[in-house]
One Martini backbone bead per residue (centre of mass of N, CA, C, O) as a GRO file, in nm:
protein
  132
    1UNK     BB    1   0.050   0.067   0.002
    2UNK     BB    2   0.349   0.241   0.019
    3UNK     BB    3   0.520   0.162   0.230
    4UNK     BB    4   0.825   0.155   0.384
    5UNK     BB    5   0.800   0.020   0.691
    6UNK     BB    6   0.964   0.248   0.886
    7UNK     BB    7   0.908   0.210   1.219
    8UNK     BB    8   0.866   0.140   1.522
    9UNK     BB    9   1.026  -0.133   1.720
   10UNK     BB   10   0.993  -0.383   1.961
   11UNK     BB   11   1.116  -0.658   2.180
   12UNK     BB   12   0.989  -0.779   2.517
   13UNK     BB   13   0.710  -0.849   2.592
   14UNK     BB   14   0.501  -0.642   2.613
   15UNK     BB   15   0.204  -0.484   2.685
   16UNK     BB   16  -0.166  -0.480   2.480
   17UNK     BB   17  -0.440  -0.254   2.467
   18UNK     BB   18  -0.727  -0.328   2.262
   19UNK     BB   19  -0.905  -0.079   2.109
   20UNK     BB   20  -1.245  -0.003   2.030
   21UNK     BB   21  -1.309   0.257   1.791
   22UNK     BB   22  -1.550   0.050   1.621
   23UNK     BB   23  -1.834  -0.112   1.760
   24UNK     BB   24  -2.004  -0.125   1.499
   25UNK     BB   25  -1.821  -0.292   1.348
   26UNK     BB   26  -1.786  -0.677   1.225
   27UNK     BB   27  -1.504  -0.687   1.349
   28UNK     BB   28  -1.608  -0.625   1.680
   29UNK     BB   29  -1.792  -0.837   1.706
   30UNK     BB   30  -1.791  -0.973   2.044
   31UNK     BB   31  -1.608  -0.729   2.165
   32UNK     BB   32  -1.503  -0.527   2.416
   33UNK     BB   33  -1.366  -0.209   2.450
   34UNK     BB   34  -1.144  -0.422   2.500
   35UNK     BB   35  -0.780  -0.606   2.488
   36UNK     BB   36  -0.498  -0.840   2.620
   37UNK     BB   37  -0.196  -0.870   2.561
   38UNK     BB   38   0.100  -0.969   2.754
   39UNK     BB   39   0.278  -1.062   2.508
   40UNK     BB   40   0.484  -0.869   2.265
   41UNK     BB   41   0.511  -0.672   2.022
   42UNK     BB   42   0.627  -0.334   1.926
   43UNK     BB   43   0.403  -0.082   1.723
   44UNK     BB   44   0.480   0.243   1.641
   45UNK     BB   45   0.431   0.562   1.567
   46UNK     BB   46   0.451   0.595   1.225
   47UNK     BB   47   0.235   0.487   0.969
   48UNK     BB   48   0.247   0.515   0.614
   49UNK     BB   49  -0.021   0.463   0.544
   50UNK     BB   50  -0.335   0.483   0.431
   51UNK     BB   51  -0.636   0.604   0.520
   52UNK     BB   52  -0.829   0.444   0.632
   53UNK     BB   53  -1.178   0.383   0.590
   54UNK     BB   54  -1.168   0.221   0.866
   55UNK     BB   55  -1.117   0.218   1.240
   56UNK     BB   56  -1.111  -0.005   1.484
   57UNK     BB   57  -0.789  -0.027   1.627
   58UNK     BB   58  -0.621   0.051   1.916
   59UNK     BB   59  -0.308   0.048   2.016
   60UNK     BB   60  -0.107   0.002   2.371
   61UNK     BB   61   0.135   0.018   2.555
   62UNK     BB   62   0.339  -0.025   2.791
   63UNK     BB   63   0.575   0.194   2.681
   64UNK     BB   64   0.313   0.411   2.517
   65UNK     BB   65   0.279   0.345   2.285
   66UNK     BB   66   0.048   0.392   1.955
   67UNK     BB   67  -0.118   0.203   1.719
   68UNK     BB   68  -0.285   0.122   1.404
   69UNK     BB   69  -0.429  -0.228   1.426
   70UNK     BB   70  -0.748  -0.187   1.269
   71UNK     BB   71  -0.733  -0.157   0.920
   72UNK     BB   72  -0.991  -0.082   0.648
   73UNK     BB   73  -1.024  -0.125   0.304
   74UNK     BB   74  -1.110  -0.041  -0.041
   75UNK     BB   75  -1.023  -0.243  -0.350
   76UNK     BB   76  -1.226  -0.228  -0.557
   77UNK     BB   77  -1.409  -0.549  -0.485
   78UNK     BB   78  -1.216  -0.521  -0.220
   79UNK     BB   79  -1.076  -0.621   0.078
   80UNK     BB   80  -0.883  -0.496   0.383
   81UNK     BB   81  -0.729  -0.625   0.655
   82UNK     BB   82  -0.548  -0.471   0.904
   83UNK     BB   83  -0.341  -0.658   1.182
   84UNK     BB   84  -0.113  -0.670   1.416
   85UNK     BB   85  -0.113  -0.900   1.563
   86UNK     BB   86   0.178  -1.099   1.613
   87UNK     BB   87   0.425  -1.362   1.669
   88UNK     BB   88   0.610  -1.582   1.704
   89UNK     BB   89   0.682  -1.615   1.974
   90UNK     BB   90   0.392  -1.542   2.048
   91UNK     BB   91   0.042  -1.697   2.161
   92UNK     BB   92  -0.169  -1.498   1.977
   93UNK     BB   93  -0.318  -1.722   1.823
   94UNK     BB   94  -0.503  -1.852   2.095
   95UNK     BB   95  -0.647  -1.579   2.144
   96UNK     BB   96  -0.972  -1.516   2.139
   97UNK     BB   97  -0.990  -1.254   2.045
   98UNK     BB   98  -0.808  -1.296   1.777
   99UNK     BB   99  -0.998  -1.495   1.648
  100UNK     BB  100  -1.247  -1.315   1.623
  101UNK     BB  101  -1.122  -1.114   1.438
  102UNK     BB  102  -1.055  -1.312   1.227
  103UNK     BB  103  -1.315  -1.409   1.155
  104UNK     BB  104  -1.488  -1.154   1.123
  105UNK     BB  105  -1.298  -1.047   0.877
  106UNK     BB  106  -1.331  -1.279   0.678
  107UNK     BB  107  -1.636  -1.218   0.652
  108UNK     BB  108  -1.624  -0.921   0.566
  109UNK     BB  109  -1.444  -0.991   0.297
  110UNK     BB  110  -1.615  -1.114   0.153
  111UNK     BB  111  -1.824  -1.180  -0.110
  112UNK     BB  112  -2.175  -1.034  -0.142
  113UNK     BB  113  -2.280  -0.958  -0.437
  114UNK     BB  114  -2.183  -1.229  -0.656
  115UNK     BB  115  -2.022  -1.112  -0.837
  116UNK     BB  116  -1.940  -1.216  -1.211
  117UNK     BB  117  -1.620  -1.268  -1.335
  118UNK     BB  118  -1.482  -1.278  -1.695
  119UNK     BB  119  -1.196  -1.405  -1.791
  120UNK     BB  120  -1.087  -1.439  -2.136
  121UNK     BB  121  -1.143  -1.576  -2.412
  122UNK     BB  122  -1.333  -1.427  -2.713
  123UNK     BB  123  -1.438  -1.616  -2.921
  124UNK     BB  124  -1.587  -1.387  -3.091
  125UNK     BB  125  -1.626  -1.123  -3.283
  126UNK     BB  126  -1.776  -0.840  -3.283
  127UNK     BB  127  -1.659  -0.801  -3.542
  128UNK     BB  128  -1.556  -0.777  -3.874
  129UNK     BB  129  -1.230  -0.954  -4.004
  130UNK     BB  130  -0.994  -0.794  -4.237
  131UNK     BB  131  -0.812  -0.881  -4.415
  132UNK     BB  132  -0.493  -0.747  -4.694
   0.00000   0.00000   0.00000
């Protein structure tokens, strides 16, 4: 998305409260006001990403940093949901609440309108074709 990638990170295992800053969109359905992982790596502000379309979720750390962590986006007739927290040294994918932002995720992602798109070759030609 144009990003240097190049933002604050520190990894020491600090606590990370995650605030829920759109209660009413379909990823943040059923979790309450925040929630915390106990161990983490810390990605702090600024992150140079475009302005997501709606902004779910903001991460607090034990550290002070603060980071946009479930920000969503629009782009063409596809949906992109990005999610910060994750980390192999820490067990962060088998905390509940992690797990339903990802289900939520998921379900809000998928395609709803139905439209069938068909790409590939054009049997017949729309007009006549005359070489000379």
């Amino acid at each position: 998305m144009g990003t240097t990638c190049y933002l604050k990170h520190r990894e020491v295992g600090e606590k990370e409260r995650i605030w829920v800053v759109d209660p009413a969109h379909p990823i943040s359905a059923g979790l309450g006001e925040y929630f915390e992982i106990p161990q983490t790596e810390m990605y702090g502000e600024f992150f140079d990403v475009p302005p997501p379309d709606s902004l779910v979720f903001v991460s607090w750390f034990q550290g002070g940093e603060v980071f946009r962590s479930g920000c969503c986006y629009h782009r063409g007739q596809g949906k992109v949901f990005y999610f910060r927290p994750g980390h192999e040294t820490y067990p962060i994918y088998h905390q509940p609440e992690v797990l339903k932002v990802i289900s939520n995720a998921v379900r809000w992602a998928a395609p709803s309108n139905g439209l069938q798109v068909s790409f590939g070759p054009h049997p017949d030609p729309l007009e006549p074709i005359g070489f000379t």
